[in-house]
VOPAGU-2260 file (C-alpha; in pm, 1 decimal, decimal comma):
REM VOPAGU-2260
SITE   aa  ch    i         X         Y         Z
SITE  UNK   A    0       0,0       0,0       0,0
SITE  UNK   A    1     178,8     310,0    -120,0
SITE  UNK   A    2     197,3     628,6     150,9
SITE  UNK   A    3     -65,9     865,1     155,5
SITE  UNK   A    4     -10,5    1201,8      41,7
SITE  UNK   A    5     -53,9    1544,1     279,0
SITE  UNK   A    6    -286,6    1698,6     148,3
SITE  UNK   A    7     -48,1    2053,0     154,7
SITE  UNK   A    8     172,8    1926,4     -71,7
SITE  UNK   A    9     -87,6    1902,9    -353,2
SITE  UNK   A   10    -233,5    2227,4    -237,2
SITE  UNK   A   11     104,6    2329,7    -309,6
SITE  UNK   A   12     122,3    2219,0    -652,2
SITE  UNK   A   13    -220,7    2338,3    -755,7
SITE  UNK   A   14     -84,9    2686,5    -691,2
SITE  UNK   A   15     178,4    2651,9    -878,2
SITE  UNK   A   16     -85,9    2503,6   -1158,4
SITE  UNK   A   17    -267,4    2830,0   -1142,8
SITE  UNK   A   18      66,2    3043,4   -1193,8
SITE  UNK   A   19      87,5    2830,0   -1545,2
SITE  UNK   A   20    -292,3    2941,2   -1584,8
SITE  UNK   A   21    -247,2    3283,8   -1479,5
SITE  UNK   A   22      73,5    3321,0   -1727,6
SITE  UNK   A   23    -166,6    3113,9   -2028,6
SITE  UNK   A   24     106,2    2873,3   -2058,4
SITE  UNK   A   25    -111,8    2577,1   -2179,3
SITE  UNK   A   26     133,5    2323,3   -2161,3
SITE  UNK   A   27     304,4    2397,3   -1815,9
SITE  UNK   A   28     -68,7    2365,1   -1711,2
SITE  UNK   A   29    -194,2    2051,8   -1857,3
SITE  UNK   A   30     176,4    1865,2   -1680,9
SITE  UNK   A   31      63,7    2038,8   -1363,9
SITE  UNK   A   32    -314,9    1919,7   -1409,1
SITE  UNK   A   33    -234,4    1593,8   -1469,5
SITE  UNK   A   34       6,2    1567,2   -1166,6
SITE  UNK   A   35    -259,3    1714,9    -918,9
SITE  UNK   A   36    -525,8    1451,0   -1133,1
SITE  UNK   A   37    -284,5    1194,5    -999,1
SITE  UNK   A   38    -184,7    1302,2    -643,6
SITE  UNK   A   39    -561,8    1379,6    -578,9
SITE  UNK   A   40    -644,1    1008,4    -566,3
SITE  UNK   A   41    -312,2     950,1    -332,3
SITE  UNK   A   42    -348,4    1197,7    -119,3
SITE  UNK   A   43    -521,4    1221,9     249,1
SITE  UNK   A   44    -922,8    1277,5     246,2
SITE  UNK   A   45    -941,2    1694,6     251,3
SITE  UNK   A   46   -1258,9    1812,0     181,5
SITE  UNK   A   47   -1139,0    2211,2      92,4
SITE  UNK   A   48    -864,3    2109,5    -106,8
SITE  UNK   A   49   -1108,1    1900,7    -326,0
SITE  UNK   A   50   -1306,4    2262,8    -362,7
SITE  UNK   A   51   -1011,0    2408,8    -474,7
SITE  UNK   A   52    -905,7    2138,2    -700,6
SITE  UNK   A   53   -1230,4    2161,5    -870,4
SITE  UNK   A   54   -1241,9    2564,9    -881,9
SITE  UNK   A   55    -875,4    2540,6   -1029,1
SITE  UNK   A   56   -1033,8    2289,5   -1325,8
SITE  UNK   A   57   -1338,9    2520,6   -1367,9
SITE  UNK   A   58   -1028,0    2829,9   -1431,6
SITE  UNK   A   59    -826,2    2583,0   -1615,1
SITE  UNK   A   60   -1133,9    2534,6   -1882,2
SITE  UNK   A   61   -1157,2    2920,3   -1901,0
SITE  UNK   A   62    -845,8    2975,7   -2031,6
SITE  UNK   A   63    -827,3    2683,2   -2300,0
SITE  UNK   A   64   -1195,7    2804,8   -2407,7
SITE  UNK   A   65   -1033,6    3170,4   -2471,9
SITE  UNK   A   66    -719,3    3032,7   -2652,7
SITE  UNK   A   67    -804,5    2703,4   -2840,1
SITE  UNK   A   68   -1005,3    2629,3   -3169,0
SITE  UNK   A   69   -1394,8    2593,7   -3074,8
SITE  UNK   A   70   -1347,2    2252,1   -3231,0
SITE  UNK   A   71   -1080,0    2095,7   -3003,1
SITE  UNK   A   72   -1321,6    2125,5   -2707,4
SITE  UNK   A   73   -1398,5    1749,1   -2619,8
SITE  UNK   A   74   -1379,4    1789,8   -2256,3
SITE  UNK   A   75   -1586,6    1855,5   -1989,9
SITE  UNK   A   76   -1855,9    2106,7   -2053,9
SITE  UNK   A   77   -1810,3    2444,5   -1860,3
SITE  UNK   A   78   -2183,7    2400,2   -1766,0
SITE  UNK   A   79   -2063,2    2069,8   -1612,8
SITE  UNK   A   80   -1818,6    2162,0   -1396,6
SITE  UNK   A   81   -2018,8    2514,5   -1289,0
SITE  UNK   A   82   -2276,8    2241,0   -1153,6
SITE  UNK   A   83   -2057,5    2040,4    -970,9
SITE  UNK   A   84   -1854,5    2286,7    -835,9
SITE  UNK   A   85   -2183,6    2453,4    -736,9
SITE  UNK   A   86   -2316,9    2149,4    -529,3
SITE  UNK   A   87   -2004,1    2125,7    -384,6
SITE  UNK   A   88   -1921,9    2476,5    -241,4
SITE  UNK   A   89   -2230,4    2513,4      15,8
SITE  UNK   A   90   -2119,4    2706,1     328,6
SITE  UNK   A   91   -1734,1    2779,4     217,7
SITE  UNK   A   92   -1583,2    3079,1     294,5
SITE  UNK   A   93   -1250,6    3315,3     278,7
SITE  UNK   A   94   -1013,0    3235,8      -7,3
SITE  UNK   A   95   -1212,1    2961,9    -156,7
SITE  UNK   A   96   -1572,9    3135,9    -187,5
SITE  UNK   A   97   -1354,6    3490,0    -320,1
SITE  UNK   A   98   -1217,5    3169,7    -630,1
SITE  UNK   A   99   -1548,8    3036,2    -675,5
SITE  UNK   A  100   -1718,9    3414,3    -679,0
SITE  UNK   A  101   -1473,6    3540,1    -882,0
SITE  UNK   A  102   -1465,1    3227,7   -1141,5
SITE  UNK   A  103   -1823,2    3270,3   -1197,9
SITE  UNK   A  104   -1796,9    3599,1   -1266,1
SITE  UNK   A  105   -1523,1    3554,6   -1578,9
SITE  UNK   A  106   -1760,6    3253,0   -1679,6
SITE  UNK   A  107   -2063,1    3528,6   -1711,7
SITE  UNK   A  108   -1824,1    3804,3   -1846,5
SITE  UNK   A  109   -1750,0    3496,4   -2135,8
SITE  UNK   A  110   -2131,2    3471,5   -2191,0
SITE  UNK   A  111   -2144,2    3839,6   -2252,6
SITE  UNK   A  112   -2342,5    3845,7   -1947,3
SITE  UNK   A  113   -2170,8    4188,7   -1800,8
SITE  UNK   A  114   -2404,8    4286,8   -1522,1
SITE  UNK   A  115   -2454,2    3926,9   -1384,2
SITE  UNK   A  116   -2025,8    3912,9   -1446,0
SITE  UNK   A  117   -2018,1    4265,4   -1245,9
SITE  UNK   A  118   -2276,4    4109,8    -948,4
SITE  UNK   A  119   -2031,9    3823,8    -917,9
SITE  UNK   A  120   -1736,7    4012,0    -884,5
SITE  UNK   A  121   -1878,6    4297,2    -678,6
SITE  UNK   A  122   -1928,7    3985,7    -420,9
SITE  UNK   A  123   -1585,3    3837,4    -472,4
SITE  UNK   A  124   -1439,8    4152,7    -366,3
SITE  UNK   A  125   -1588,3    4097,3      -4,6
SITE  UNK   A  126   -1351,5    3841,1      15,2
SITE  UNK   A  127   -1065,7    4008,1    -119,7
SITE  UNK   A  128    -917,3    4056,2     194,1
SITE  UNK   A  129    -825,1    3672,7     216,1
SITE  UNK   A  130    -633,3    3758,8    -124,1
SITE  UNK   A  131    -252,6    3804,7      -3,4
SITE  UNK   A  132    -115,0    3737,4    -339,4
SITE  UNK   A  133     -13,2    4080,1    -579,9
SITE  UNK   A  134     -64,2    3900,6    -915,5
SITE  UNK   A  135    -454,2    3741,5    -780,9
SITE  UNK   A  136    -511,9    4115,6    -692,7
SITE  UNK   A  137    -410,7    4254,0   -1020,8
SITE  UNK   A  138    -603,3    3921,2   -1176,6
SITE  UNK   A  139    -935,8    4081,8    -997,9
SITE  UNK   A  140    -878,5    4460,9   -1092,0
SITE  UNK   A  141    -800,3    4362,2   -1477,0
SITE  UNK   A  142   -1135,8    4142,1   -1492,2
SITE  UNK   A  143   -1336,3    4432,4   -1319,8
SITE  UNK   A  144   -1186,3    4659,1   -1550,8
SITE  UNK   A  145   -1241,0    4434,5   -1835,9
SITE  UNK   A  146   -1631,9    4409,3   -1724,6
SITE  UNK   A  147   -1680,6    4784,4   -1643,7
SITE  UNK   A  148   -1541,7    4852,2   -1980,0
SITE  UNK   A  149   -1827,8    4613,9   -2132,4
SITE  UNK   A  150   -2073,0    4810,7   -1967,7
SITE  UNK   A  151   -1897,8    5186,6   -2098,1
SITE  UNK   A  152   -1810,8    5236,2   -1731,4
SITE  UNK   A  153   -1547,0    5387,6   -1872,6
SITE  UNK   A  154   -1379,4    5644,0   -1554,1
SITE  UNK   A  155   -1426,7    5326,8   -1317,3
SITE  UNK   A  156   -1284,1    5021,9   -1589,3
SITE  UNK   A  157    -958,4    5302,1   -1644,2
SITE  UNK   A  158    -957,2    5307,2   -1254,6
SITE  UNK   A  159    -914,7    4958,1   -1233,5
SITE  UNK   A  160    -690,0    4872,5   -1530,8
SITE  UNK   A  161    -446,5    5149,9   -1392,0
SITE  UNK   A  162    -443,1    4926,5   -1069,2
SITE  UNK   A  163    -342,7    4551,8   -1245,2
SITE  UNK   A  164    -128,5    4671,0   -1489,7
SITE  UNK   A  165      89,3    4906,7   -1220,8
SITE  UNK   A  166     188,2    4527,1   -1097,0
SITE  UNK   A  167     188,6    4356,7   -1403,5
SITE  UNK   A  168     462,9    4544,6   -1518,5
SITE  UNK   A  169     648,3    4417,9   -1228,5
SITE  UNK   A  170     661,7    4065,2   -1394,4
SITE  UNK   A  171     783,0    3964,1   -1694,0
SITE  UNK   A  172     584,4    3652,1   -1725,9
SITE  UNK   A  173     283,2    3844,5   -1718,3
SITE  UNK   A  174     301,8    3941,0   -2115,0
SITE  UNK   A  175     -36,8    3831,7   -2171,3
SITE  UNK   A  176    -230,2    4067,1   -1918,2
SITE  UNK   A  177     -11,6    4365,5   -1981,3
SITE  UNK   A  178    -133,2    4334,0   -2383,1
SITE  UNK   A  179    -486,1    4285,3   -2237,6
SITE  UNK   A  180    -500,0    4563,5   -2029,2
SITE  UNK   A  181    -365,0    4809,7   -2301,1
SITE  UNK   A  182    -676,4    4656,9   -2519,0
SITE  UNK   A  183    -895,7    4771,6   -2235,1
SITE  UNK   A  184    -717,2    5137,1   -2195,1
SITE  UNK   A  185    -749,3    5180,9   -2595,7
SITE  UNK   A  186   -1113,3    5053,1   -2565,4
SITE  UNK   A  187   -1172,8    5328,8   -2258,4
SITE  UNK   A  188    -985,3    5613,5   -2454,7
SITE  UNK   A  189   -1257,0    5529,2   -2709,7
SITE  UNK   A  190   -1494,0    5561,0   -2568,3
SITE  UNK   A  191   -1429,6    5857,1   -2445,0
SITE  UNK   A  192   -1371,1    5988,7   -2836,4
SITE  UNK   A  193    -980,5    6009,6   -2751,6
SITE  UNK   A  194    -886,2    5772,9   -3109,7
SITE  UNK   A  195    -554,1    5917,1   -3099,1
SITE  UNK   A  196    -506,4    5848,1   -2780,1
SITE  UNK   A  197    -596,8    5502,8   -2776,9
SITE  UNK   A  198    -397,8    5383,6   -3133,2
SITE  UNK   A  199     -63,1    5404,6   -2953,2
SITE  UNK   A  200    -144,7    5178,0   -2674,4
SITE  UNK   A  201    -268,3    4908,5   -2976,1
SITE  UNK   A  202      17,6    4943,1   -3137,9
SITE  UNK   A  203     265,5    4827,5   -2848,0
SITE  UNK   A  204     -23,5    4560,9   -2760,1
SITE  UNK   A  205      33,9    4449,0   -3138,6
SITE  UNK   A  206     439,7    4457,0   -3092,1
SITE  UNK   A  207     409,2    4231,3   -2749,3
SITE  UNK   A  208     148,6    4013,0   -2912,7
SITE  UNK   A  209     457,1    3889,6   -3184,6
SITE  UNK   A  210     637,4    3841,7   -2893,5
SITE  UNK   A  211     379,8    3559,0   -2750,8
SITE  UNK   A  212     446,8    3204,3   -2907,6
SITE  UNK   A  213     130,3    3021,7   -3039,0
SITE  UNK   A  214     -88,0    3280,9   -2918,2
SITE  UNK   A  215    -318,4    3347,2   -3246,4
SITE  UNK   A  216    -630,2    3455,7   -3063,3
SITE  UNK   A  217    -409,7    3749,2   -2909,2
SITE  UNK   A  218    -249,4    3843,1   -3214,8
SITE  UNK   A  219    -613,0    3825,5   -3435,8
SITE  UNK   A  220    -745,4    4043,5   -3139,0
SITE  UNK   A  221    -460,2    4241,1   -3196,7
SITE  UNK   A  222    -526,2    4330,8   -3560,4
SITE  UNK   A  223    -874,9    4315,7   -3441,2
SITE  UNK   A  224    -884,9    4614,7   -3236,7
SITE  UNK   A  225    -606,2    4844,6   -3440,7
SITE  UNK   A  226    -849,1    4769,6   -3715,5
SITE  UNK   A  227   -1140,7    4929,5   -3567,5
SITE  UNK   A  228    -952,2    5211,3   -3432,9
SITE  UNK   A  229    -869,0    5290,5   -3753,0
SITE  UNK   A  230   -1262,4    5253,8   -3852,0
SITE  UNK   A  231   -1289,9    5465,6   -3550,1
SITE  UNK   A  232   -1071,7    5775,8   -3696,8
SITE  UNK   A  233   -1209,1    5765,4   -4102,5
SITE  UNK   A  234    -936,5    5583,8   -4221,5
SITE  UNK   A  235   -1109,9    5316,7   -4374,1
SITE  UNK   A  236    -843,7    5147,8   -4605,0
SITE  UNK   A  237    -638,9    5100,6   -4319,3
SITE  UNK   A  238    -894,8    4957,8   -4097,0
SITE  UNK   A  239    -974,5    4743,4   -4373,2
SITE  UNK   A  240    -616,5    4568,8   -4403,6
SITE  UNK   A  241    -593,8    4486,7   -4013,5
SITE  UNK   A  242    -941,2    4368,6   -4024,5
SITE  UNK   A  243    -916,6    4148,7   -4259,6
SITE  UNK   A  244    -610,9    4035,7   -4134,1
SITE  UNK   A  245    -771,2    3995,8   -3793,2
SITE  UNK   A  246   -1089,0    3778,2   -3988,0
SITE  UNK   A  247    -820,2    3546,9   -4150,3
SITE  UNK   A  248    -661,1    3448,3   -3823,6
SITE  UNK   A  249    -957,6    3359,5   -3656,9
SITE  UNK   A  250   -1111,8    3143,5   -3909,5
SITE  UNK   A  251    -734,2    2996,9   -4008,6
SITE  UNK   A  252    -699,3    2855,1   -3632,4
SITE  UNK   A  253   -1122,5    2848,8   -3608,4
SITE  UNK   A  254   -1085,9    3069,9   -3249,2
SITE  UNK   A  255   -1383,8    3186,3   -3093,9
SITE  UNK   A  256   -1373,0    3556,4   -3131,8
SITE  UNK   A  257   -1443,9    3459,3   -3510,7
SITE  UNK   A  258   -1789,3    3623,1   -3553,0
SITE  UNK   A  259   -1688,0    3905,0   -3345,7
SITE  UNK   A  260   -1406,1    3982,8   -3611,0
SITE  UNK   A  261   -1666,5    3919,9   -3889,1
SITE  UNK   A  262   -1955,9    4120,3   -3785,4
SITE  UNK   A  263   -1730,8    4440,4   -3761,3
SITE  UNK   A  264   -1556,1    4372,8   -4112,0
SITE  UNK   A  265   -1897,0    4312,5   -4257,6
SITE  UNK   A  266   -2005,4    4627,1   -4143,1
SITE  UNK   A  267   -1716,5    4879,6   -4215,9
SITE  UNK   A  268   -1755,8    4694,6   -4576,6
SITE  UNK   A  269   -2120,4    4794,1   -4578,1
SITE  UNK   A  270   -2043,3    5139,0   -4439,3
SITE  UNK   A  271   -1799,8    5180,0   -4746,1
SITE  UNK   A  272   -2046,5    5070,9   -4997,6
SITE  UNK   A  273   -1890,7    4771,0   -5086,1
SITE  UNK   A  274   -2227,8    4581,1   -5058,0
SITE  UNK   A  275   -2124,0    4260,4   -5251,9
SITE  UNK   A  276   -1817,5    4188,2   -5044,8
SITE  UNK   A  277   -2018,0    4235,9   -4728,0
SITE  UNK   A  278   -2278,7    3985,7   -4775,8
SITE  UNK   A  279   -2025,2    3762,6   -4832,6
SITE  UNK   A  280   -1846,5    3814,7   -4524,7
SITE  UNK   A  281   -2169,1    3864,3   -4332,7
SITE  UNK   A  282   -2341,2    3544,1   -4400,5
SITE  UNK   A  283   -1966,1    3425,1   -4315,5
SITE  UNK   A  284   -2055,3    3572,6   -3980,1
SITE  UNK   A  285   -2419,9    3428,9   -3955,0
SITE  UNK   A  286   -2287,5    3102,7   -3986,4
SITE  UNK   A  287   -1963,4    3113,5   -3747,3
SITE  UNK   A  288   -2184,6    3280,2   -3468,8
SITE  UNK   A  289   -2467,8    2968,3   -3519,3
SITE  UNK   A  290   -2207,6    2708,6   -3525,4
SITE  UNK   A  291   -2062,7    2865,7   -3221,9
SITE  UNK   A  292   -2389,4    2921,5   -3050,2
SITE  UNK   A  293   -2310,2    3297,7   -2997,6
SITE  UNK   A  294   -2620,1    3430,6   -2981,7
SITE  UNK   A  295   -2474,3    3781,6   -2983,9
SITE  UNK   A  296   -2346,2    3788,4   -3286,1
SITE  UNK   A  297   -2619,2    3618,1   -3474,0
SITE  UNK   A  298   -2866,4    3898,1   -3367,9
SITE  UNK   A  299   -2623,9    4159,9   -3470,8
SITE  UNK   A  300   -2525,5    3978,6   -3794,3
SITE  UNK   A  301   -2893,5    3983,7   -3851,3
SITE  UNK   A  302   -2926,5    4357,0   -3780,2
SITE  UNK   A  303   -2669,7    4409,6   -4044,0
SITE  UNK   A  304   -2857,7    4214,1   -4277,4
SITE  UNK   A  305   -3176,3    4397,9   -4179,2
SITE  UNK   A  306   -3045,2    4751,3   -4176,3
SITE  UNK   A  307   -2814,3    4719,0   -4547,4
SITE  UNK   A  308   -2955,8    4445,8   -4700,7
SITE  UNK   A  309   -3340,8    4407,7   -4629,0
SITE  UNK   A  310   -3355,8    4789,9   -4765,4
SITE  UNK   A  311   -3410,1    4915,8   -4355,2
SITE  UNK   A  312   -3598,4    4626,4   -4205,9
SITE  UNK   A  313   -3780,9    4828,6   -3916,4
SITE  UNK   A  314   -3907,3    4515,0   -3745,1
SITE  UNK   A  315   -3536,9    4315,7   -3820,4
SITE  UNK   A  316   -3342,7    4627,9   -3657,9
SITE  UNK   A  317   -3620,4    4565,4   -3347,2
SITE  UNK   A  318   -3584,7    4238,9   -3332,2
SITE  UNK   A  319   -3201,9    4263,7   -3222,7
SITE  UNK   A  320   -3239,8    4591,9   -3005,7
SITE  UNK   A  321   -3495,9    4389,3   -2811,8
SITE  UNK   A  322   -3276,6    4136,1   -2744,5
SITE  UNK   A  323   -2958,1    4380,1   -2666,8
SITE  UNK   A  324   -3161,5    4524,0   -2415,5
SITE  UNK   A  325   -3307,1    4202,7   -2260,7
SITE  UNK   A  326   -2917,1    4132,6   -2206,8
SITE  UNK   A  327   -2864,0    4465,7   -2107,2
SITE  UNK   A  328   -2583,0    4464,9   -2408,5
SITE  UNK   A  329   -2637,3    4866,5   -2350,0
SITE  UNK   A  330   -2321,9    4984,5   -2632,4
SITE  UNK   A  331   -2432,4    4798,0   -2893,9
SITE  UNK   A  332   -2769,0    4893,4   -2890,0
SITE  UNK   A  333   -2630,3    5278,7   -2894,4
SITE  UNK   A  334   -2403,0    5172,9   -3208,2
SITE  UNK   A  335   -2719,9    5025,2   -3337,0
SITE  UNK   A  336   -2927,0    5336,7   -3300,3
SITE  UNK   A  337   -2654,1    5594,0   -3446,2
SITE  UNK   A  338   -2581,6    5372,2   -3758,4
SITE  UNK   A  339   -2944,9    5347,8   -3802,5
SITE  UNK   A  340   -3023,9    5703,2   -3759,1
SITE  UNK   A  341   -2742,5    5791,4   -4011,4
SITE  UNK   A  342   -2912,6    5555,3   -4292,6
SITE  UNK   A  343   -3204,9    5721,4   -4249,2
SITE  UNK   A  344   -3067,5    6071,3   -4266,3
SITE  UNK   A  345   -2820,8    5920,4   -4546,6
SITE  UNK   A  346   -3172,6    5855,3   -4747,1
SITE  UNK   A  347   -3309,8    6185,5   -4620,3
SITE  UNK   A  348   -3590,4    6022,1   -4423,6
SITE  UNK   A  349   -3489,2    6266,6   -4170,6
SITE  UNK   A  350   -3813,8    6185,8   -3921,1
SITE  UNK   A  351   -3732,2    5808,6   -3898,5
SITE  UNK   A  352   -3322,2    5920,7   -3859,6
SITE  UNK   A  353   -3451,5    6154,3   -3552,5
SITE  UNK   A  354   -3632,3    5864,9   -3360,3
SITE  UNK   A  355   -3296,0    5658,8   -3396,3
SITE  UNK   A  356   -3099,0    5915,9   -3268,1
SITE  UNK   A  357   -3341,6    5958,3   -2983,5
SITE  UNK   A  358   -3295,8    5584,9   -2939,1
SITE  UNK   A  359   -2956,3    5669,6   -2873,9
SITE  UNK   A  360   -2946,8    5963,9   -2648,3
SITE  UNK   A  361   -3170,4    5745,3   -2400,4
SITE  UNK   A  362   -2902,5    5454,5   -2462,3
SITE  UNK   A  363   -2674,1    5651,6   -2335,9
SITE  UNK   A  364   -2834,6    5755,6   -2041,0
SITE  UNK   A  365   -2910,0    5419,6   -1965,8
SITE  UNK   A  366   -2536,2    5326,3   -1916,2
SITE  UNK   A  367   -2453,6    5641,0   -1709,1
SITE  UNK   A  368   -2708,5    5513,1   -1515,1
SITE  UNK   A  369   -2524,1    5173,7   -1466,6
SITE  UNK   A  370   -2799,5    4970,5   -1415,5
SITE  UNK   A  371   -2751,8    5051,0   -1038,8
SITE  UNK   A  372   -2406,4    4926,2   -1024,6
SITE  UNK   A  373   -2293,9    5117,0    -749,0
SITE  UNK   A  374   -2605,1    5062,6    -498,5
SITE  UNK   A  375   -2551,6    4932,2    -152,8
């Protein structure tokens, strides 16, 4: 009969699994999963550390479902292991309820679920004085700033972002955070209308991305976001190269921000005029976001379809604000109401262009408002 195992010592080496997680590097990762798989059935009977073990697999699926091809995902369901990890975590507390708090809310921040992601992490941060570690801090204040961003809580994501990348740039291991926190200061600068401000930040995130070994999605999000900058400021062959470029990556390595990158090359093609060549890539976009099951991005590629194709579709157009709003998805819903309104005034049907724009103005209210974010 071979010794049992203390249970520390495995609690031990599921830390050091999450560094690997923490730093995305995959294969360090899977060795250290597949020790910990191992030592688990050796080691003494420890209810926590069984939590934690199966918190650590739920963070573990996280990251492969952000970096890998939807199509290598045979394993365990996310759904799955949110349900066992869910009948399992009655009554914990301190560092282990802040994990499974804080896990849920990057699951709902995946599902594009921002205010259910914000509720989550809003609670997590109760328990954030259990959290002794500097990188699991900056870890909390990039996601918060990455979810406040979602939302166009611009001044509070910036406040946040500030925070986690003042101590990622402490590390050098940390490559992959520092490029997505610059994403998130050049998505804050624009909203805030600041396009020049924001381009240089893309450009370094671009430069470290080339840096990252067999990192496409960060490189395609990369392009991605340099492209719409460029959109952003009127300099639409430009936008077009590192769009496409973006597009091509995606669908080359079939990652899962594929009918994100479609849906905004579609529609800076149909913005240009060039109506063939946007169909094309739109249904592209219509059929990555079904296969995917993003529901997201099917509405929106439908709005497109409704709004340049249909010849201004009035009930297509409602169709996906109604279900923006159901999902509180508050900044595309404004995006959809000033593209609209400037089709309308485009075609000089100036009292349908007005009730668009309205649409907007009351949009935007809406997200100052925050949904009630900030009540206690």
């Amino acid at each position: 009969m071979s010794p049992v195992l203390p249970s520390s010592e495995v609690g031990v080496k599921i830390n050091e699994w999450y560094k690997m997680i923490r730093q995305f590097s995959v294969p360090d990762a899977e060795i250290l999963k597949a020790e910990v798989e191992q030592e688990i059935n050796e080691m003494e009977e420890d209810e926590y550390l069984l939590i934690y073990y199966s918190l650590m697999k739920f963070r573990h699926q996280l990251m492969l479902d952000y970096l890998e091809p939807v199509t290598v995902r045979v394993r365990p369901t996310i759904d799955e292991l949110l349900e066992k990890i869910e009948a399992s975590n009655k009554g914990i507390s301190g560092l282990l309820c802040y994990y499974s708090l804080f896990f849920r809310g990057m699951y709902e921040f995946d599902q594009k679920q921002y205010v259910k992601a914000i509720g989550f992490y809003r609670e997590a941060e109760k328990q954030l004085i259990h959290v002794h570690d500097e990188i699991e801090r900056a870890e909390f204040h990039f996601k918060l700033a990455e979810a406040y961003y979602g939302m166009k809580q611009s001044h509070v994501s910036m406040h946040h972002v500030k925070q986690a990348l003042d101590i990622y740039d402490q590390y050098e291991l940390y490559k992959v955070r520092k490029i997505q926190c610059l994403f998130v200061i050049s998505g804050n600068y624009v909203d805030f209308k600041r396009y020049e401000k924001s381009l240089p930040h893309l450009e370094k995130a671009l430069e470290l991305s080339k840096q990252v070994n067999n990192n496409e999605r960060l490189l395609s999000s990369a392009y991605y976001n340099i492209g719409k900058n460029y959109g952003d400021l009127e300099e639409y062959s430009k936008a077009e190269i590192y769009l496409k470029k973006a597009a091509e990556i995606s669908e080359k390595y079939k990652l899962g921000n594929l009918p994100h990158s479609l849906f905004t090359y579609a529609k800076l093609l149909f913005k240009q005029g060039k109506t063939s060549e946007a169909i094309q890539i739109s249904k592209k976009g219509l059929s990555s976001a079904i296969y995917q099951g993003d529901k997201l991005f099917e509405s929106l590629q439908k709005y497109l379809e409704a709004l340049y194709i249909n010849a201004i579709d009035q009930m297509g157009i409602k169709k996906t604000i109604d279900y923006l709003e159901k999902n509180k998805n508050y900044s595309y819903v404004e995006d959809i109401a000033l593209d609209t309104a400037a089709v309308y005034a485009e075609s000089k049907q100036y009292d349908k262009s007005y009730i668009y724009h309205q649409k907007m103005i009351q949009t935007q209210k809406q997200i100052q408002r925050g949904e009630c974010l900030y009540e206690f």
